[in-house]
C-alpha positions as CSV (number, residue, x, y, z in Angstrom):
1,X,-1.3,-26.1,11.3
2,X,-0.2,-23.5,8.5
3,X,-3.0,-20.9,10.4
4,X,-1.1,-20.6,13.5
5,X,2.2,-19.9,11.7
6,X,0.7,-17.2,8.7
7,X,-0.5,-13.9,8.3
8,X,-4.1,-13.9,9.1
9,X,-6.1,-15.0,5.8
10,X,-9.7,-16.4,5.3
11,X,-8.8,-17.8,1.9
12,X,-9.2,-21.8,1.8
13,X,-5.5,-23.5,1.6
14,X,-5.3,-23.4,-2.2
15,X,-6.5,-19.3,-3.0
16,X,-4.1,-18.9,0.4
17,X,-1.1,-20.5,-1.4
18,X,-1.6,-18.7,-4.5
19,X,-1.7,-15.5,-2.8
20,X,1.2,-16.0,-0.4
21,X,3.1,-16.8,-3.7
22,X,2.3,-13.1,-5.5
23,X,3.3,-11.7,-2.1
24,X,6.6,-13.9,-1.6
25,X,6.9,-12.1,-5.7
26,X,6.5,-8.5,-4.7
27,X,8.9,-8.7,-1.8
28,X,11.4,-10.2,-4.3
29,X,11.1,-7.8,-6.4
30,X,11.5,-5.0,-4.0
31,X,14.7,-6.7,-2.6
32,X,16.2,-7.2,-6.2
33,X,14.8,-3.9,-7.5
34,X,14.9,-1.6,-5.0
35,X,11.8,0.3,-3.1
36,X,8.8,0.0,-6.3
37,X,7.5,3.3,-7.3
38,X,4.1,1.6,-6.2
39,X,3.3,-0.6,-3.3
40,X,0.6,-3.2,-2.9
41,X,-0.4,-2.1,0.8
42,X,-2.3,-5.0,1.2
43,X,0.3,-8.0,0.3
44,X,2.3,-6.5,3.3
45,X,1.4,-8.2,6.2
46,X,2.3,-5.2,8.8
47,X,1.1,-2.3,7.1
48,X,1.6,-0.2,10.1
49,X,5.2,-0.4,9.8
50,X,5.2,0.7,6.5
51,X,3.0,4.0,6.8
52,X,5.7,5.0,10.2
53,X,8.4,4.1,7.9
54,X,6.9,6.5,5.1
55,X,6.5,9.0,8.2
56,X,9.9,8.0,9.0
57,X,11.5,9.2,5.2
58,X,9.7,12.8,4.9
59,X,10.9,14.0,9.1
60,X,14.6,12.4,8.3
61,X,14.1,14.4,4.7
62,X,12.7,17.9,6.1
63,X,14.8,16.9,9.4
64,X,11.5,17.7,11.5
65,X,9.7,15.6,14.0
66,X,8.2,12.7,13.1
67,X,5.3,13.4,16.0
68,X,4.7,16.5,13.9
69,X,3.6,14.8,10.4
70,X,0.6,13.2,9.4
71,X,-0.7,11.6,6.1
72,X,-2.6,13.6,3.8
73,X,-4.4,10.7,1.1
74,X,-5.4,11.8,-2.8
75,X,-6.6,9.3,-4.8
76,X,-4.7,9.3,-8.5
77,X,-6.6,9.9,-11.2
78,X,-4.8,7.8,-14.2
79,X,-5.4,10.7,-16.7
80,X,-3.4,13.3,-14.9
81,X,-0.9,11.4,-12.8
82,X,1.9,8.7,-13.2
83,X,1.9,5.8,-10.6
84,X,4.6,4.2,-11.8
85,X,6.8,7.0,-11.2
86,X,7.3,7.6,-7.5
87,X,6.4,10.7,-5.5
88,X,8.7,13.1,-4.5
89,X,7.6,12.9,-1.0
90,X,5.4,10.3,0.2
91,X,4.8,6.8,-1.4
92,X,2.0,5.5,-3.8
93,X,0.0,2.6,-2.3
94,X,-2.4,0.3,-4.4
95,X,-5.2,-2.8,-3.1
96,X,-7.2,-0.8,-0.6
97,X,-10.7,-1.9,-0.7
98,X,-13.7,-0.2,-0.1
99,X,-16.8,-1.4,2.2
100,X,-20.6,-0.1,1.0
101,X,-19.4,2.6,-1.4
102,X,-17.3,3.4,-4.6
103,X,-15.1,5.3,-6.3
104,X,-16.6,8.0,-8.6
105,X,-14.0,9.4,-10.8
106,X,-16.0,11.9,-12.8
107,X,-16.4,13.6,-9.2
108,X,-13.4,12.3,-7.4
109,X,-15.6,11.3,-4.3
110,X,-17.3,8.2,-2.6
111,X,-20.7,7.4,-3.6
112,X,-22.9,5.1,-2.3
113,X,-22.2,1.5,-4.1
């Protein structure tokens, strides 16, 4: 019954709850605290609206159109950069995952896993 009413989730009920919970958190937070300097793309359920809101920000900012901008992605390497401090343009996202490959961060590429 709780399926047919949720965001889509393979998680059995109680790793489901559990996670619903840190998500119910996070959107708390952001309500109480304003827009984080860091979000957790993958606790929102509609991520889509998020990136076109992101798109949204930097057109109204540089007052161009929004068909005109596109997302440019850098992964942030914790030894040069500050996530918890929020871009000037753009937004910082965190909880991506990655399929058959990792992360090298002596060469700042994918590599095979």
């Amino acid at each position: 019954m709780w399926e047919k009413r949720s965001y889509p989730s393979l998680k059995p009920l109680g790793s489901y709850i559990m996670d619903l919970a840190e998500r119910l958190a996070f959107i708390q937070k952001w309500i109480d605290e304003g827009q984080p300097a860091n979000t957790w793309i993958s606790g929102l359920f509609f991520t889509q609206s998020f990136m076109t809101g992101a798109k949204q920000n930097y057109a109204r900012k540089y007052t161009i159109a929004i068909d005109t901008v596109d997302f440019c992605f850098r992964v942030l390497n914790d030894k040069k950069d500050d996530p918890n401090k929020a871009p000037e343009d753009g937004v910082y996202i965190w909880g991506l995952y990655l399929e058959g490959c990792l992360w090298d961060d002596e060469a700042d590429v994918l590599a095979e896993s």
